[in-house]
Structure formats: structure tokens, C-alpha cells
C-alpha positions as a printed Julia matrix, in Angstrom:
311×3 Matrix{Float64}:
   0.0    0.0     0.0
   2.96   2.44    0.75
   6.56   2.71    0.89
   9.24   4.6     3.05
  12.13   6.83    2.04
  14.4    8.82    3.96
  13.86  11.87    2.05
  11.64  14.84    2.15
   9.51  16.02   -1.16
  10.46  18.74   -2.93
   8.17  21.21   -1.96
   8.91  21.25    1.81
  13.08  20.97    1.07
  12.1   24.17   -0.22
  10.46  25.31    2.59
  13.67  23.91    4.86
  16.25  25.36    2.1
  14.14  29.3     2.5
  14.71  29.17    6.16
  18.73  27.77    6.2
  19.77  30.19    3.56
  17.73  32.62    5.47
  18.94  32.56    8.44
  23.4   30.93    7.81
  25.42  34.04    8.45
  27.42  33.1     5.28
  24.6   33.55    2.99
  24.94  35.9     0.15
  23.48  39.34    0.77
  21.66  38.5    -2.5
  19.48  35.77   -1.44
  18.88  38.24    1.88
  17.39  40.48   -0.58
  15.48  38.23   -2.74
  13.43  37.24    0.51
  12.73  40.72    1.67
  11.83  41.92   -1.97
  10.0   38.97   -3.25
   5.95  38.2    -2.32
   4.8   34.69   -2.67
   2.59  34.38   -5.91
  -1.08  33.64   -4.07
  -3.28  31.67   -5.54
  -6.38  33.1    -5.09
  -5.09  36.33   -6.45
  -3.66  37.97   -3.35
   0.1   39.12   -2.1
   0.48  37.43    1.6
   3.16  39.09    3.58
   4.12  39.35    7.31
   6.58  40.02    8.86
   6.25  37.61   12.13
   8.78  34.39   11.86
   8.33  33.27   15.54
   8.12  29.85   16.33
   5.56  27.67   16.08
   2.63  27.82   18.78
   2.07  24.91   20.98
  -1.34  24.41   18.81
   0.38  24.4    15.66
   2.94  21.88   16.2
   0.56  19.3    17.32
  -2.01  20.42   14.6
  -1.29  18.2    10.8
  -0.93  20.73    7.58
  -2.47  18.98    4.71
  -0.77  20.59    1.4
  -2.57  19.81   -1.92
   0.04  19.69   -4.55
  -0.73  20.25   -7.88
   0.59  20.15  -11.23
  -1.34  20.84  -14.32
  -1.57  20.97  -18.5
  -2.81  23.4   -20.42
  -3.56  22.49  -24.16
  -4.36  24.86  -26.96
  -8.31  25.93  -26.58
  -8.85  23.24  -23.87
  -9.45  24.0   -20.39
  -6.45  23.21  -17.72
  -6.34  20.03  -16.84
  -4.57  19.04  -12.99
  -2.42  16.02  -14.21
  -0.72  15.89  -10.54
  -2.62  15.35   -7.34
  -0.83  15.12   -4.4
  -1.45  15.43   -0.33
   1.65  16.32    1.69
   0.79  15.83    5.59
   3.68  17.45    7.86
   3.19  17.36   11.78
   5.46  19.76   12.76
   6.43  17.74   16.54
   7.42  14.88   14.27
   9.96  13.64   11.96
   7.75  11.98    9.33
   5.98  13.29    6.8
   2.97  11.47    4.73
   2.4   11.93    0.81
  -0.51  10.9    -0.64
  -0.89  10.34   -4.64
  -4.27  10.36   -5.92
  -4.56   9.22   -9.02
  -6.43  11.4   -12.0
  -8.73   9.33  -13.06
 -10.24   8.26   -9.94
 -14.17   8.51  -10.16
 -15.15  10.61   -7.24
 -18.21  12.92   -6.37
 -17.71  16.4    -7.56
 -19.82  18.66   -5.45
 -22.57  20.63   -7.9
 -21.28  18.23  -10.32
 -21.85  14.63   -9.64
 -19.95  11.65  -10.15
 -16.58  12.5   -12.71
 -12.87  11.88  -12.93
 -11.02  13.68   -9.78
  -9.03  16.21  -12.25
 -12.26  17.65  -13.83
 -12.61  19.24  -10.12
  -9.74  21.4   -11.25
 -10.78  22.17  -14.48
 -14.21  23.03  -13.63
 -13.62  24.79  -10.27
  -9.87  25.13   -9.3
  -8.09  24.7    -6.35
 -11.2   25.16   -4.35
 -13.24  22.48   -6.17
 -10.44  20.22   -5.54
 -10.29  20.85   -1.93
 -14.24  20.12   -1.96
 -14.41  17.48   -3.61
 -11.53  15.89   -1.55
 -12.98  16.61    1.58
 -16.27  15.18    0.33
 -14.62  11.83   -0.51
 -11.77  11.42    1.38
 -12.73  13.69    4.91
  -9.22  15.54    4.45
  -9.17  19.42    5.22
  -6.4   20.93    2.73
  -4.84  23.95    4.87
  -2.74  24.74    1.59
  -1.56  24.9    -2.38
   0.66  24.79   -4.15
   0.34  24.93   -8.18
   3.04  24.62  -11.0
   2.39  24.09  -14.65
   4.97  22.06  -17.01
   7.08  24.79  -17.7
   7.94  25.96  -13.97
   8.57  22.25  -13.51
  11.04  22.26  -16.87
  12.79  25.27  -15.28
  13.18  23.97  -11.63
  14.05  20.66  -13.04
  17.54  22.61  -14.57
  17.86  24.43  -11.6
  18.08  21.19   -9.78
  19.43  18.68  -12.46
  22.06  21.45  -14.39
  23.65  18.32  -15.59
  20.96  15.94  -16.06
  19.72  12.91  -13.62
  20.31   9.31  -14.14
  17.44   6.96  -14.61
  16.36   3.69  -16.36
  13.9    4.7   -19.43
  12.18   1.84  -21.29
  12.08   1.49  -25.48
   8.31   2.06  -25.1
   9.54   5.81  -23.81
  12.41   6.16  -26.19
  10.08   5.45  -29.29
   6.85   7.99  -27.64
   9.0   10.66  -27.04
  11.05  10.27  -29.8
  14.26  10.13  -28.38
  17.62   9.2   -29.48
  18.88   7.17  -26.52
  19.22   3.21  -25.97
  16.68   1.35  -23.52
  18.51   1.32  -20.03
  20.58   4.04  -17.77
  20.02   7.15  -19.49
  21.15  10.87  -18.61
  18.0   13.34  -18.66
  17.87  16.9   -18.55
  14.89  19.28  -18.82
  11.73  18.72  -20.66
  12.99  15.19  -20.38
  12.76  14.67  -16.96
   8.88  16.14  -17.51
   8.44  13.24  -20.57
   9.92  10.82  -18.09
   7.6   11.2   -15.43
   4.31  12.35  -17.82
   4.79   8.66  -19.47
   2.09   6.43  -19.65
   2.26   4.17  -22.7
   2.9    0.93  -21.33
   1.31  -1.63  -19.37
   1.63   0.35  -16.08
  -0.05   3.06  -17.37
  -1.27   6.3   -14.95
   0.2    3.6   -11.97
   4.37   3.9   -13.94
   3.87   7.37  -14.05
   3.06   8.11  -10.12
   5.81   5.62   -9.69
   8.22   8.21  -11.37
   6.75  11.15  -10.45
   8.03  10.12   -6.59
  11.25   9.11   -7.93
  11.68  12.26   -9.23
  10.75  14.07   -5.87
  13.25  11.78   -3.81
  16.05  12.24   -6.41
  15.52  16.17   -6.52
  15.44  15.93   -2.88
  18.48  14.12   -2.35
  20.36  16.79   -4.99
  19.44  19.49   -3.15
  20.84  18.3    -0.21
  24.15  17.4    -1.25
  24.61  20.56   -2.7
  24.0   22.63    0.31
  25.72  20.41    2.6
  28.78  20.44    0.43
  28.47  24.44    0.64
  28.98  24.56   -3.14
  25.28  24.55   -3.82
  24.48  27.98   -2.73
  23.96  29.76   -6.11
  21.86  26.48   -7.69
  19.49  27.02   -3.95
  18.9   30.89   -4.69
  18.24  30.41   -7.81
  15.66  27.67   -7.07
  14.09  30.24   -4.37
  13.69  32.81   -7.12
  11.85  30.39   -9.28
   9.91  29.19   -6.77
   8.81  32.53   -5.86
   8.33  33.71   -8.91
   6.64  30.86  -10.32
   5.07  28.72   -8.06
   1.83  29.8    -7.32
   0.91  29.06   -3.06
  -1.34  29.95   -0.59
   1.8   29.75    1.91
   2.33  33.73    3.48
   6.51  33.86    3.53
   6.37  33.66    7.69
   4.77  30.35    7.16
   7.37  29.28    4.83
   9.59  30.29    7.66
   8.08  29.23   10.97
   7.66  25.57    9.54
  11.51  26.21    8.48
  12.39  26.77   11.8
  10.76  23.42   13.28
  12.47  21.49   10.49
  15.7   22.73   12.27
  14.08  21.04   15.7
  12.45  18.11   14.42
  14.37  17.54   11.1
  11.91  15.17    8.73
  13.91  11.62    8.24
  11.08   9.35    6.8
   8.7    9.71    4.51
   5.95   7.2     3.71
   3.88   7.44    0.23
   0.66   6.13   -0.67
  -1.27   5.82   -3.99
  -5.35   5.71   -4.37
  -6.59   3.59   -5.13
  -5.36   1.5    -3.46
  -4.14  -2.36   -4.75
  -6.65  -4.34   -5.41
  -9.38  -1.67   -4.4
 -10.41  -0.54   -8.12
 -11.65  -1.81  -11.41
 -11.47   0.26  -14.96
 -14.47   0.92  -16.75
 -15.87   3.26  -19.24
 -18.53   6.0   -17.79
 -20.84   7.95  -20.16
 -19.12  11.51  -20.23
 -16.3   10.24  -18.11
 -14.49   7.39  -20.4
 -12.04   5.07  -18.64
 -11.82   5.95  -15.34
 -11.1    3.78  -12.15
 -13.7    3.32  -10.17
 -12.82   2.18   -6.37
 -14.44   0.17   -3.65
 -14.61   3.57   -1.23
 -15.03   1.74    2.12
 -11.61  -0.18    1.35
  -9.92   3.02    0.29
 -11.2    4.93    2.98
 -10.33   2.66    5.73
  -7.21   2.87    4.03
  -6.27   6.21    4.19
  -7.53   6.84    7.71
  -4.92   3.89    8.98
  -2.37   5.54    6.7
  -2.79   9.21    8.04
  -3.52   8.21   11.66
């Protein structure tokens, strides 16, 4: 049902990374002044900024953040399309943190909608559908987004990977994406690592392509880490701050980013576990009218699921 690493997703290294470079007397006076100049791009249209990086209350730490995570597609003349779900669940007096992959084509209740794929939420309503709809189905409160689109992914990606990452890509994925590289060990950079983990052509299918999306997330992870341990990663974490900022739309105010930096520092995150729903063995695929294939799940076996995953 779920597996451990000892790494931390992407999206809170770069809440850690903000509050280390932030606050390590040898950081560039350039990175001191990208912070203090830069607002973080909200997504519901607003600039959130304070100027409070206290601690944590003694509410908040025991309190779980659910972050919805998504990443979407945008096609010419079609509407956008949320082609990454993901829950992150940090409790800030622990040191593991939960990430739950739901996959897109899960048939769920949409409220004001009825029954539909989960990503139509987002195309129909947003972030705020989603949240709805998962709380209708699942019981989980979101507390925040996050939202990239292909491209900020492409240009954190080279940020992260200047040189490319190392994986093993399949002749099925050499011949889709038209590439001219031999089945096995392969070097990608880029939009590659984005065809890499957006593949789906084989007999894994949506299930491969989770698979690599977290692979992706631990190896970024694990990059960004070396790097600023080694101190010669500096430049390559400002500049992933900048395009995080500048791209990555959030719902996180910058003292949040911090405050949950500074209880990293305290209770530094050293497992994670994943989880994919539907589960194994909890779903069947089968065409809907005004749906097509989707994968319909048993919901009491996913549900019980979840709650023993999360609790």
C-alpha cells in the first residue's frame, strides 16, 4: 500500500532550504534580498506578507498541515487540466511526513457536479473544487496549495538537475517521445525529466507514471541536499528560491514558509511514507458515459485505508 524513504519532497526541502539560507550568516546578501523583496505568488489572487517568523505555537505543532500539490496541462483551446494530485501531511512535533498520490482518473463525487474523474474538479472549479471534492470523498481538510504548470517544472528541473539525472527509461519511452537514446541508464535533462515522469504508454499506465513522479521528488530531494551540505550549492538554492517565488503559485504567506523552516531545524523530517489511491486491489477500470475510462474504487476499502495511513 505504501513505501518509506528517507527523504523529504520537494516542496517542503524548499520550505527547509528558504529558512537555512535565510537565516546561515554566510549567505549571500543577494538571497537576503530576494526574501525581503519577493511576495509569494497567491493563488487566489492575493500578495500574503508578514513580517512575524516566531516559532511555532504549541497548537500548531501538534495540529497536521495537509498541502494539496498540484501540477497541471494546459492544451491549446482546452481547459487546464490538474495532471498531478498530491497530499503532503507534515506534523510539525514529528519527523515523518505522509504523501498521498491520488490518481487522476479516480471517479469521485464532484460537489454541484456529480460523479466524474477527480481532475475535472480542477478544471471546472480550481483549487477550491479540488479541496471540496476531496474533503467530500476522502474527509481531508487541505490547509494549503501549491500549483506549478509544465514549464515551472522544466525550469526547476535545470535548476536542480544542471547536468541531467540518471534513470532507467524503457524502449516504449524512447520510441513515444522520440528520443535518441538506448533502452537502459540514461542521462536526462529538462523537458525530459517532464516526458519521463508524464509517461504512460505501457502496461503500467497512470500507476508507472506516479511511480516516477516520486522518484523524481526523492532524487531532486536528495540533490538538493548534497549541494548545500557540500556548501557549493548555494547559487543552484537561490536560484531555485527565485523560481519558486516567482513561479510557483501558493497559498503559503513567507512567515509560514519560515516558521515551519524553523521546526524542520528542531524536528528535522527523516522518513517519509507514500501512498497511492486507489489502493491495490481496491479498483476496477471501466468506461462511464461523459467520463471514459476511469477507475472506479471500492470507497469503504480506500477509505479505511487512508484513515490507517494518516492516523
Amino acid at each position: 500500500m505504501f513505501r518509506k524513504w528517507t527523504a523529504i519532497p520537494l516542496i517542503l526541502v524548499i520550505t527547509f532550504s528558504i529558512y537555512a539560507l535565510k537565516n546561515n550568516p554566510s549567505t549571500p546578501s543577494e538571497m537576503t534580498e530576494m526574501t525581503e523583496a519577493t511576495e509569494v505568488k497567491s493563488t487566489d489572487g492575493s500578495q500574503e506578507r508578514t513580517d512575524s517568523i516566531f516559532p511555532l505555537g504549541n497548537k500548531e505543532k501538534d495540529k497536521p498541515i495537509n498541502v494539496l500539490i498540484i501540477g497541471s496541462d494546459q492544451r491549446k483551446n482546452e481547459a487546464e487540466r490538474a495532471d498531478v494530485l498530491m497530499i503532503a501531511q507534515y506534523k510539525p512535533d514529528q519527523t515523518k511526513l505522509k504523501l498521498i498520490s491520488i490518481m487522476r482518473d479516480t471517479y469521485v463525487d464532484i460537489p454541484g457536479f456529480g460523479k466524474s474523474k477527480i481532475n475535472h474538479a480542477y478544471s471546472w472549479g480550481s483549487n477550491e473544487l479540488v479541496k471540496k471534492t476531496l474533503h467530500k470523498n476522502f474527509g481531508l481538510e487541505i490547509n494549503h496549495t501549491v500549483n506549478l504548470n509544465f514549464q515551472d517544472f522544466i525550469n526547476m528541473m535545470g535548476i536542480i538537475f544542471p547536468e541531467g539525472v540518471q534513470v532507467t527509461i524503457s524502449e516504449g519511452m524512447i520510441n513515444h517521445w522520440k528520443w535518441t537514446k538506448e533502452p537502459g541508464k540514461q542521462l536526462l535533462k529538462g523537458e525530459e525529466i517532464l516526458q519521463y515522469v508524464r509517461f504512460r504508454g505501457d502496461i503500467t499506465s497512470d500507476f508507472g507514471r506516479v511511480d516516477r513522479q516520486q522518484e523524481i521528488i526523492a532524487l531532486a530531494e536528495k540533490n538538493i541536499m548534497e549541494q548545500i551540505k557540500s556548501g557549493k550549492g548555494m547559487s543552484t538554492a537561490i536560484q531555485l528560491m527565485r523560481e519558486s517565488f516567482r513561479n510557483v503559485e501558493t497559498t503559503f504567506s513567507i512567515d509560514q514558509v519560515m516558521k515551519h523552516g524553523l521546526s524542520f531545524m528542531f524536528h528535522p523530517i527523516d522518513t517519509v511514507e507514500t501512498m497511492r489511491i486507489p489502493v491495490e486491489g481496491s479498483y476496477q477500470s471501466v468506461t462511464k458515459p461523459g467520463s471514459g475510462e476511469v477507475l472506479e474504487m471500492d470507497e469503504h476499502t480506500n477509505l479505511n485505508a487512508l484513515k490507517e495511513f494518516i492516523h
